[in-house]
C-alpha positions in Angstrom: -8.8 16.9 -17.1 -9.1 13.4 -15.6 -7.5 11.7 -12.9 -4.4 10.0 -15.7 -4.4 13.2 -17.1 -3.3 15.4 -14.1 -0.9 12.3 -13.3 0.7 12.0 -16.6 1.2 16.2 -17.2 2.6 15.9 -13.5 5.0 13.4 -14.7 6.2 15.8 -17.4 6.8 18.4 -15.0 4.0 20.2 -16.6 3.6 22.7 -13.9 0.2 24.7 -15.4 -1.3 21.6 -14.3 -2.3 20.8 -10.7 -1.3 17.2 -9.9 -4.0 15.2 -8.7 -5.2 14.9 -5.1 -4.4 11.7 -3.5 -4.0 10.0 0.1 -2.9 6.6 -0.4 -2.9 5.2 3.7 -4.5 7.0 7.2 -3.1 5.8 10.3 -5.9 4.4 12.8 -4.9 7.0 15.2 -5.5 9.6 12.6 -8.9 8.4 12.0 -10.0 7.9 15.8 -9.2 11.7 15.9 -10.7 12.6 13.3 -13.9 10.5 14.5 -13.4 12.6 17.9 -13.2 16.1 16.2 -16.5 15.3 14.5 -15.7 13.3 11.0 -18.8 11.8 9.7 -17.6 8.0 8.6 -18.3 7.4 5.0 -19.3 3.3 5.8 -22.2 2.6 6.9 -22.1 0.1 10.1 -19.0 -0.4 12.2 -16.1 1.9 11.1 -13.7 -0.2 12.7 -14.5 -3.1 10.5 -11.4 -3.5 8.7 -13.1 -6.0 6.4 -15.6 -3.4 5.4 -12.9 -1.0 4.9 -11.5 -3.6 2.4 -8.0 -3.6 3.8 -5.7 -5.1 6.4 -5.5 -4.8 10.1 -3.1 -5.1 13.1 -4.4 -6.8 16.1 -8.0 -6.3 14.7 -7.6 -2.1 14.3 -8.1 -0.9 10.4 -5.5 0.9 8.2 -7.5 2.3 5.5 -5.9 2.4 2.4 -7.0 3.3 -1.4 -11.1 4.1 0.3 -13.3 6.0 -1.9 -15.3 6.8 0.8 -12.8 8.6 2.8 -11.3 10.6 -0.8 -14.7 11.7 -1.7 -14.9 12.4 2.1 -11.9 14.2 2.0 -12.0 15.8 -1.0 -9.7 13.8 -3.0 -9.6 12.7 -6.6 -9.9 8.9 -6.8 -6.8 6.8 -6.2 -4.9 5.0 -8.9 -5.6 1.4 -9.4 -3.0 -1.4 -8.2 -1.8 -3.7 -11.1 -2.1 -7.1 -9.8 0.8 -9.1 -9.8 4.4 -8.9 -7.6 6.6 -6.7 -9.4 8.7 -6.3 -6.4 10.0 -9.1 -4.0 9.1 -12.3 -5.0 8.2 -14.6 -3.4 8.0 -12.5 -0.3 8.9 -13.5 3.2 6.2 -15.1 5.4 5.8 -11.7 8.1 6.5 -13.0 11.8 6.2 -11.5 15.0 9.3 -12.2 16.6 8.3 -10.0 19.7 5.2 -9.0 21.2 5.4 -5.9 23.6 1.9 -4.9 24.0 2.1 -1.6 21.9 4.9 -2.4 20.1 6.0 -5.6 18.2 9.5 -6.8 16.3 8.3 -8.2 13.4 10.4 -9.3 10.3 8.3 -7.9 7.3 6.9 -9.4 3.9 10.3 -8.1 2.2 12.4 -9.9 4.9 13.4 -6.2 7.2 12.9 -6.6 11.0 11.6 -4.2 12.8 10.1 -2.4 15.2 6.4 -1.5 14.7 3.8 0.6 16.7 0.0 -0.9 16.7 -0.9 2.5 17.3 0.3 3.3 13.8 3.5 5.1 13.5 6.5 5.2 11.1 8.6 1.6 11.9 12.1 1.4 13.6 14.1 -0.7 10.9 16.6 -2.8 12.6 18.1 -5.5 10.3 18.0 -5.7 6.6 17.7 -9.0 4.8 21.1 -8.4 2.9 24.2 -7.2 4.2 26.5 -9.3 2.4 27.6 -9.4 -1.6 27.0 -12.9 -1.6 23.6 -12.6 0.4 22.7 -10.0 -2.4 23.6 -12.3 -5.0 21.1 -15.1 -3.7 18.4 -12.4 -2.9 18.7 -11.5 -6.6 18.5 -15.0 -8.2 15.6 -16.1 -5.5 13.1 -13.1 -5.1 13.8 -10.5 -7.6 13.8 -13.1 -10.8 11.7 -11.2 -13.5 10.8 -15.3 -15.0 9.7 -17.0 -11.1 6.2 -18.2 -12.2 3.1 -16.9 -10.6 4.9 -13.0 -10.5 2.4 -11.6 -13.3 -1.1 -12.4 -14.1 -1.7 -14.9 -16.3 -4.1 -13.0 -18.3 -1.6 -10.1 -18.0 -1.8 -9.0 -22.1 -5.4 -8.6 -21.7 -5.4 -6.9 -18.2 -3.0 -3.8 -20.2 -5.5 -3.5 -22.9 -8.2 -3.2 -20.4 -6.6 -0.6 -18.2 -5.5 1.4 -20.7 -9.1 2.1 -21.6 -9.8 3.9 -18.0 -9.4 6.9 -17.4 -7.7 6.6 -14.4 -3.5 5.9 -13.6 -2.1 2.5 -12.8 0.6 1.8 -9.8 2.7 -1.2 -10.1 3.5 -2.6 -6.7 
C-alpha cells in the first residue's frame, strides 16, 4: 500500500490500515540534540545550511521541513506534496519584527497575528489577532480570503490536478 493509500484508508477511518508515517517540521533545537546524541546528518556539507535544507530560517538557524533525507533518516514514509497556490490568506501580510529581544522577538506574522516567537524554536505566544471586530471580519473576508483575487491559484492549475493525481503520493493544500 502506498503513501495516498495509507492516507486516504486513514481518512475513512479505516482502522486495519496503519496511517502513514510522517514528520512535517523539527525544531533547530531538536536537531542540534539530536546531532549531540550521535545523529548522522543526511546532507552532505554544512547541516546548518538552511538553503541546502531547502527551507526557511530565523536569524540564519534552519527549520527543516518536508526533508527526505531526515524521513528516510528517520524512518518515515515520504511527506505529502504542497499544492502550489494560496488557498488560505491572501494576499498575506508582509511579516515584521516589531521587537527584537535577543532570544525572543514580537513579530506580526504572514496571516497578520502578533506574537511572541522563540529563535530557539518553541511554540509562539499569540498576543493580538488581526480581527476582533464584525466589521474588521467583514473587510478581512472581502480583502484576503476572496476565492476570485488573481494570482491565488496556479495558472496552469487544470493541468497541475491531472498531473498529481497520477502520483502515488497525497497532496496538502496550504
Amino acid at each position: 500500500m502506498n503513501v495516498s493509500e495509507k492516507f486516504l484508508a486513514t481518512m475513512e477511518f479505516d482502522l486495519s490500515t496503519p496511517p502513514p508515517l510522517w514528520e512535517m517540521a523539527y525544531w533547530t533545537a531538536t536537531l542540534e540534540r539530536w546531532r549531540k546524541e550521535g545523529m548522522v546528518d543526511f546532507l552532505d556539507g554544512d547541516p546548518n545550511d538552511a538553503r541546502r535544507l531547502g527551507k526557511m530560517s530565523v536569524k540564519g538557524r534552519p527549520v527543516v521541513k518536508d526533508s527526505s533525507g531526515q524521513e528516510s533518516t528517520l524512518g518515515l514514509e515520504k511527506l505529502s506534496e504542497m499544492f502550489p497556490g494560496d488557498y488560505w490568506i491572501y494576499p498575506q501580510y508582509e511579516r515584521q519584527v516589531l521587537e527584537d529581544r535577543g532570544d525572543r522577538q514580537i513579530i506580526i506574522d504572514r496571516i497578520g497575528v502578533k506574537m511572541e516567537i522563540s529563535l530557539e524554536g518553541s511554540i509562539p505566544r499569540y498576543l493580538e489577532w488581526p480581527v476582533t471586530k464584525r466589521e474588521e471580519w467583514e473587510r478581512y473576508k472581502a480583502e484576503r480570503l476572496n476565492a476570485k483575487t488573481p494570482g491565488r491559484y496556479p495558472e496552469n492549475l487544470d493541468g497541475l490536478i491531472c498531473e498529481y493525481n497520477k502520483r502515488d503520493i497525497s497532496v496538502r493544500l496550504g
